[in-house]
Structure formats: C-alpha cells, structure tokens
C-alpha positions, 0 to 999 in steps of 0.5 A: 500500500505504502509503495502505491501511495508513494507511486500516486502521491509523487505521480510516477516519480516527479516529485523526486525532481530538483529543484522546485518539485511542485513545479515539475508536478505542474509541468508533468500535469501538461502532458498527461491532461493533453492526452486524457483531452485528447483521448477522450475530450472534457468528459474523460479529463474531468473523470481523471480529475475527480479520481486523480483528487480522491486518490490524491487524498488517499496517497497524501493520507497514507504518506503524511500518517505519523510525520510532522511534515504534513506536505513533503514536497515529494507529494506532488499530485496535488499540483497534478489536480490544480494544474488541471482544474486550471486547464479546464477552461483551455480544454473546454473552449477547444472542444467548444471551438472546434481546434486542436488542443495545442492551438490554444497554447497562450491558454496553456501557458496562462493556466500554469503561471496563474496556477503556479503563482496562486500555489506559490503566493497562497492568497486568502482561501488557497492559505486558509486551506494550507494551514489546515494541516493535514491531507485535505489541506495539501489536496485543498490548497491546491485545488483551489489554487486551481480554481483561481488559475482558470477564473484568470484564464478565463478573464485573460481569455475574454481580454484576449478575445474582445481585443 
C-alpha cells in the first residue's frame, strides 16, 4: 500500500525532481491532461480529475500518517489536480471551438503561471486551506489554487478575445 501511495502521491516519480518539485508536478500535469483531452475530450479529463483528487487524498493520507511534515514536497499530485482544474477552461473552449488542443497554447501557458503563482503566493482561501494541516489541506490548497488559475484564464481569455 505504502509503495502505491508513494507511486500516486509523487505521480510516477516527479516529485523526486530538483529543484522546485511542485513545479515539475505542474509541468508533468501538461502532458498527461493533453492526452486524457485528447483521448477522450472534457468528459474523460474531468473523470481523471475527480479520481486523480480522491486518490490524491488517499496517497497524501497514507504518506503524511505519523510525520510532522504534513506536505513533503515529494507529494506532488496535488499540483497534478490544480494544474488541471486550471486547464479546464483551455480544454473546454477547444472542444467548444472546434481546434486542436495545442492551438490554444497562450491558454496553456496562462493556466500554469496563474496556477503556479496562486500555489506559490497562497492568497486568502488557497492559505486558509494550507494551514489546515493535514491531507485535505495539501489536496485543498491546491485545488483551489486551481480554481483561481482558470477564473484568470478565463478573464485573460475574454481580454484576449474582445481585443
């Protein structure tokens, strides 16, 4: 069991990487969230999300239970999650428009530097969630660091848009 969570909680590894964990779990969020939109559109992207949450909560549950560090910054899937609620609004709009994923590559790119800067800066509900201090807080923060990601994707997507 330790092993899966371990395998889960640092998705395959990433959160081994140096330095900067937590972005590299951001960046390898990129890659996987393309190939379940584009396997099977917002519908199979949104299923990963949900089980992807509830298996984060359950590896993050296993891999903190008797620490006193309640979010090594090997567990990265939280990233994983919020990276791709920050993405919703980019896989959405392509389905809706009709292109290819990648043809909305500023939307890309806006979702991981809003994500990753709500992640970083933790404002108001992203920092209450943190310090919780426990699994829900590292799944929490991030999901809603995520929200606030594609809330500016969508804003940024409407400026870019109307001009």
């Amino acid at each position: 069991m330790k092993q899966l969570a371990h395998l889960i909680g640092t998705v395959g590894y990433a959160g081994h990487m140096r330095p900067a964990p937590g972005t590299w779990g951001s960046l390898a969020a990129l890659p996987l969230g393309w190939a379940l939109a584009t396997l099977g559109g917002p519908i199979l992207f949104g299923v990963a999300l949900i089980v992807g949450f509830a298996k984060g909560v359950w590896a993050t549950k296993i891999m903190t239970a008797g620490s006193d560090d309640h979010d090594p910054s090997i567990i990265v899937i939280d990233e994983v999650i919020g990276q791709w609620i920050a993405l919703l609004p980019v896989i959405i709009g392509s389905q809706a428009a009709g292109v290819d994923l990648l043809a909305l590559w500023p939307g890309w790119i806006a979702a991981f530097a809003l994500f990753r800067l709500f992640d970083i800066w933790k404002p108001w509900l992203v920092g209450m969630a943190d310090r919780r201090h426990d699994h829900w807080g590292v799944m929490l923060d991030d999901v809603i660091a995520g929200i606030f990601a594609a809330i500016g994707v969508i804003v940024l997507a409407g400026l870019a848009h109307a001009l």
